[in-house]
C-alpha positions as a Markdown table, in Angstrom:
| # | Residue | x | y | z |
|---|---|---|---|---|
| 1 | Unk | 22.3 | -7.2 | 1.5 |
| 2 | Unk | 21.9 | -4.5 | 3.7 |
| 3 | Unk | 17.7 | -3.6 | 5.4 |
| 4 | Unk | 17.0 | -0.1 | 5.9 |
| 5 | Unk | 14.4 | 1.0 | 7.7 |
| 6 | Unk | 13.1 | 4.6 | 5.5 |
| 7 | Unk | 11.9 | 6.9 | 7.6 |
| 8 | Unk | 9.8 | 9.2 | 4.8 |
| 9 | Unk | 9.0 | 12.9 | 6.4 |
| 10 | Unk | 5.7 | 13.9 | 7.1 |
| 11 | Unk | 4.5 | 10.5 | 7.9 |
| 12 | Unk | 4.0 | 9.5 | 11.4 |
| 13 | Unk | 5.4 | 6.6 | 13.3 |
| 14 | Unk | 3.7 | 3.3 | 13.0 |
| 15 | Unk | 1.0 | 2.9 | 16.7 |
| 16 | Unk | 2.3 | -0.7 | 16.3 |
| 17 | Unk | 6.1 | -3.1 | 15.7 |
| 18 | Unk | 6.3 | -2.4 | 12.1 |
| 19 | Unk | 7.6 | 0.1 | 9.5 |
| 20 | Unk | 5.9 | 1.5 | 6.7 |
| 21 | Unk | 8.6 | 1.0 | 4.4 |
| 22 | Unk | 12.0 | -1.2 | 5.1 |
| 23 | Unk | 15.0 | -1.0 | 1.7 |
| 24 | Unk | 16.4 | -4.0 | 1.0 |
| 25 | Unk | 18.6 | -5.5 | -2.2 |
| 26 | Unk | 17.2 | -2.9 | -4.3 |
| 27 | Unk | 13.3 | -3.1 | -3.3 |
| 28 | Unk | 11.2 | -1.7 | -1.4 |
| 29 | Unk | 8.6 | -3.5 | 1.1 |
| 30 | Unk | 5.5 | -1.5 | 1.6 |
| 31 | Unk | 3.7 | -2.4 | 4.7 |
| 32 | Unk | -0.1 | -2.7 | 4.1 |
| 33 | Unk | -1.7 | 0.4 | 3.8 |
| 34 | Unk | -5.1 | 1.3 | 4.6 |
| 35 | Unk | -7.5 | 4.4 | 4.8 |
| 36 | Unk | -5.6 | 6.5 | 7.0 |
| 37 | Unk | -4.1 | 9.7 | 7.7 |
| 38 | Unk | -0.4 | 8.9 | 7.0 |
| 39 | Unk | 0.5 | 11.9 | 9.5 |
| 40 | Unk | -1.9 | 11.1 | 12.4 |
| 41 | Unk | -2.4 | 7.7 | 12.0 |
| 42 | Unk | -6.1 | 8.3 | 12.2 |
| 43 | Unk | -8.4 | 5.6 | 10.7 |
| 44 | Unk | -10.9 | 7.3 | 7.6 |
| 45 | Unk | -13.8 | 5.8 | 7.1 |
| 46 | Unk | -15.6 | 5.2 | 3.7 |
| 47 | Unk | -16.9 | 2.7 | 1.4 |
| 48 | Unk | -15.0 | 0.1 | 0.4 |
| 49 | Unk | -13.9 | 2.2 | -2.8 |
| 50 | Unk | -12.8 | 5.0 | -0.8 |
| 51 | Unk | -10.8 | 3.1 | 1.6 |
| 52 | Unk | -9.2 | 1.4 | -1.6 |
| 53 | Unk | -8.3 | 4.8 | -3.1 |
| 54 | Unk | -6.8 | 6.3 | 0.1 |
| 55 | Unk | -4.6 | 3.3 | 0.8 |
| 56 | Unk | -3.4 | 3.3 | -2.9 |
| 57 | Unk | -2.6 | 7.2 | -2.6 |
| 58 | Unk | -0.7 | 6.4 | 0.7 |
| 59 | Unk | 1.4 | 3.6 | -1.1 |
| 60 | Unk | 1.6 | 5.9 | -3.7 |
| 61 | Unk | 3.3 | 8.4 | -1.6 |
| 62 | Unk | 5.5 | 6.1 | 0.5 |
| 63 | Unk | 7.1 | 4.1 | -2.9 |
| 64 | Unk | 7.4 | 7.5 | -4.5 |
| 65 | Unk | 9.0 | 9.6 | -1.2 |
| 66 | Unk | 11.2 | 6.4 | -1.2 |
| 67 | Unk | 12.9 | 7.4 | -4.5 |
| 68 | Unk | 10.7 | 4.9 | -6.9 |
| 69 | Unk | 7.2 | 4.9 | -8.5 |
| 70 | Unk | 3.9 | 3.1 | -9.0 |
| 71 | Unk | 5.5 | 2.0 | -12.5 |
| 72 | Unk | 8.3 | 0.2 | -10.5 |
| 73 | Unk | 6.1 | -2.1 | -8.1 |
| 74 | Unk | 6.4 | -5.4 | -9.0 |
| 75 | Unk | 4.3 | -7.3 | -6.6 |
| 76 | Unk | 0.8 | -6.5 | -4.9 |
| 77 | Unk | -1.1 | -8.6 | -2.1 |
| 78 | Unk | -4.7 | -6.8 | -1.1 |
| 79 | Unk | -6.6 | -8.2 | 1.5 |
| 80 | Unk | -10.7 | -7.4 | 2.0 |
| 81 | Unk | -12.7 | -8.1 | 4.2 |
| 82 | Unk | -15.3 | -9.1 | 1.9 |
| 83 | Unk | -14.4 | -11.2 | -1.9 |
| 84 | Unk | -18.0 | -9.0 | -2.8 |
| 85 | Unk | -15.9 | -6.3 | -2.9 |
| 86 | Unk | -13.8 | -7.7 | -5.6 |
| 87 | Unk | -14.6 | -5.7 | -8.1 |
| 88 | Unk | -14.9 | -2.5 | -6.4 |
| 89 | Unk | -12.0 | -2.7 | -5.5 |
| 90 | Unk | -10.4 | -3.5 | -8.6 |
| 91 | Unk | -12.0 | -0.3 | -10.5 |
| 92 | Unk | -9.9 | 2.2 | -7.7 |
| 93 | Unk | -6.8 | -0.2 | -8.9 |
| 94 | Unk | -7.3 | 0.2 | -12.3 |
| 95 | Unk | -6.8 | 4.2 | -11.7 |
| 96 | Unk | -3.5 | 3.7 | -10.4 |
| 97 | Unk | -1.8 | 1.2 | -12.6 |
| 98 | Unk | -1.2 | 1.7 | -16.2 |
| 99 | Unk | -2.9 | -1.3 | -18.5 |
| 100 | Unk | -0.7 | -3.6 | -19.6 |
| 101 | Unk | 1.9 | -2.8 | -16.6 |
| 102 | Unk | 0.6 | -3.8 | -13.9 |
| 103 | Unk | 2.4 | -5.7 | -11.1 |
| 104 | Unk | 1.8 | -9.5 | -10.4 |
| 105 | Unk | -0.7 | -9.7 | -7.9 |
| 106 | Unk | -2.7 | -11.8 | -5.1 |
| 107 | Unk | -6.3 | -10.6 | -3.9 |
| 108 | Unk | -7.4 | -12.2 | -0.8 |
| 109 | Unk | -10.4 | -12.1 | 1.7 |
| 110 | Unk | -9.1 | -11.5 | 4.9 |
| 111 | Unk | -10.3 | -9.6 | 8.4 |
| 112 | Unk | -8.0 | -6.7 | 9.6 |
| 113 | Unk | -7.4 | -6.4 | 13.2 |
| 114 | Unk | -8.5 | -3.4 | 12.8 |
| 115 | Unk | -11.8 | -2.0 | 13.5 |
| 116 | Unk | -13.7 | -0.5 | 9.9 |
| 117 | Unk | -10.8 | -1.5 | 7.6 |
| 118 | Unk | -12.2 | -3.1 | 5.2 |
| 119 | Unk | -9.5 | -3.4 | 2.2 |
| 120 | Unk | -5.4 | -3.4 | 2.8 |
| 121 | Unk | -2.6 | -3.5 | 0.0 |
| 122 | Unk | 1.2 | -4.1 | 0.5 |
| 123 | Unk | 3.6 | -3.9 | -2.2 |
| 124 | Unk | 7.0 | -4.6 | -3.6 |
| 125 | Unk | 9.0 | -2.0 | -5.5 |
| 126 | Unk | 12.1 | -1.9 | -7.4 |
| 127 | Unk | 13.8 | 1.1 | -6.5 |
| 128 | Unk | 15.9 | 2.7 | -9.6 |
| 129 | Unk | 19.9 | 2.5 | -9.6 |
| 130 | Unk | 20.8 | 6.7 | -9.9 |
């Protein structure tokens, strides 16, 4: 099994030793995505439902400029800062996956090392054989 590292146009590099998203055996990993500006790597603030949207969108982007889709992730991990957020959180989710389809999934409360991120999600996709 062959990793390659995607480089997806429009999106800057990473400020820190990671990738957005690596190819590998027929997945995708999705590094964590937060409320950011994919192409300046600028930090957006908001409310914990905001942040949740805008990292959704940006793993939205990546999986799909990767050649799969939202349909096709198979595995989600979010991390918040606070478990009060739970369910804020999980109404921006529920926007983005389609009932009944949604991936597996682990929630749990965890500080960023970053300053005013409050929510991150990583995924897991299956990228379609052409």
């Amino acid at each position: 099994m062959k990793k390659e590292i995607l480089n997806i146009d429009g999106v800057a590099k990473p400020p820190a030793p990671f990738n957005h998203v690596v190819k590998a055996g027929g997945f995708l990993f999705v590094t964590s995505q937060l409320s950011t500006d994919l192409k300046t790597n600028e930090i957006l603030p908001g409310c914990v439902s905001e942040q949740a949207r805008k990292a959704l969108e940006n793993l939205k982007f990546l999986v799909e400029s990767a050649g799969s889709s939202m349909k096709n992730i198979v595995k989600v991990v979010i991390y918040m800062k606070d478990i009060a957020d739970f369910d804020e959180i999980n109404k921006v989710y529920k926007e983005f996956f389609n009932e009944g389809e949604a991936p597996a999934r682990v929630a749990i409360q965890a500080l960023s090392p970053i300053k005013g991120v409050d929510v991150e999600i990583e995924a897991v996709a299956v990228v379609e054989e052409k």
